[in-house]
N, C-alpha and C positions, 0 to 999 in steps of 0.2 A: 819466938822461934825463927823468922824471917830475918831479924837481923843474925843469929847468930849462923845462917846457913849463906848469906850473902858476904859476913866476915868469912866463915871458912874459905867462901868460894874466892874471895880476895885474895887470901893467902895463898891459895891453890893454883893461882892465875899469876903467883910472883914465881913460882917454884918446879912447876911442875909443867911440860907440854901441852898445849892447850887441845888434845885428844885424850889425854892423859885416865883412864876410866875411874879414877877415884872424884875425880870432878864431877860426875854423873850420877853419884851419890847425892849432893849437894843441890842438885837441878832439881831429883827427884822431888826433896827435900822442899824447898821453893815451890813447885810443881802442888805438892800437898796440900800445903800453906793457903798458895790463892786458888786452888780447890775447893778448902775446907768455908772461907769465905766468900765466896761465886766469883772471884774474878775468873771467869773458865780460861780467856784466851791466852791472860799471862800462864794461866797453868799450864796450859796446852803448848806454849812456847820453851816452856822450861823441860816440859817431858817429851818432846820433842828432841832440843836439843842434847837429853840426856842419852835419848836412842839412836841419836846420831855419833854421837862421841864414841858410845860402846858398841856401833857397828863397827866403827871405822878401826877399833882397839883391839877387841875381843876377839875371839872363833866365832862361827856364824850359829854354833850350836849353845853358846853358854847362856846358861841362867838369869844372867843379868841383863841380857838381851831381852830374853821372856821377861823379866819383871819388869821394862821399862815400857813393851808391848801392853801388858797386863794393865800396868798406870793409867796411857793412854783410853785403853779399853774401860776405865772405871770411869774417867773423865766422861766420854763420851754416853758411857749409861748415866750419868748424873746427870747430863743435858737432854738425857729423855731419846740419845738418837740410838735406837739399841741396833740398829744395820751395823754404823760403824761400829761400835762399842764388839757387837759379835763379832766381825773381821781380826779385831786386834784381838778380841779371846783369843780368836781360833788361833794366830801367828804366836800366843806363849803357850797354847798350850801342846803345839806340834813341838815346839824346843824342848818343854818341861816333859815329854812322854819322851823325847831320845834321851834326855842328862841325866834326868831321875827317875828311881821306881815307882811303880804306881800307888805305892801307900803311901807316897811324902807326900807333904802337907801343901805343897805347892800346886803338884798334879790334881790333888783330890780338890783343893781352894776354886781352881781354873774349872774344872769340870761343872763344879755348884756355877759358877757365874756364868758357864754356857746355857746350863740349864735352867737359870732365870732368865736369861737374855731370850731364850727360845720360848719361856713363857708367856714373855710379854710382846714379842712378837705373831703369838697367832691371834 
């Protein structure tokens, strides 16, 4: 999966502006990747610069914003830090209660992982 998200992002980086938010797909992507194997800091580099890309692109209220928040926030409850991990909850799921109603699956997703996050915090 890492290589085909690092070809994508190759091709991506010949064609297309390098803010360009389809690129940040791609990051996420990578981001997952050395997630899902504990490389945290390349994770946190990639989903980083994913939520950079799509500030600088996006409206300050879009979804995709929230979902690269969210990313970050999962990374950070994987490494056990649940302070941070809850900060970034909180920043997708203020975007995902303006964009979307409260039944999507986004909002209600965000809510659950507040309230594990608030779990394991007391």
């Amino acid at each position: 999966a890492l290589n085909y998200y690092q070809r994508s992002l190759a091709i991506q980086k010949e064609h297309l502006p390098s803010n360009h938010p389809d690129m940040a797909i791609n990051f996420i992507g990578i981001g997952d990747v050395y997630r899902n194997v504990g490389k945290y800091q390349l994770a946190m580099d990639n989903y980083k610069t994913s939520l950079d890309i799509r500030m600088k692109s996006l409206p300050p209220q879009h979804q995709d914003i929230a979902s690269s928040n969210r990313s970050i926030g999962l990374l950070y409850e994987t490494m056990n830090n649940f302070k941070e991990a809850l900060e970034y909850y909180k920043k997708a799921a203020t975007i995902y209660r303006q964009s979307l109603s409260s039944e999507h699956s986004d909002v209600i997703g965000i809510q659950n992982d507040m309230q594990r996050i608030m779990s394991k915090l007391k």
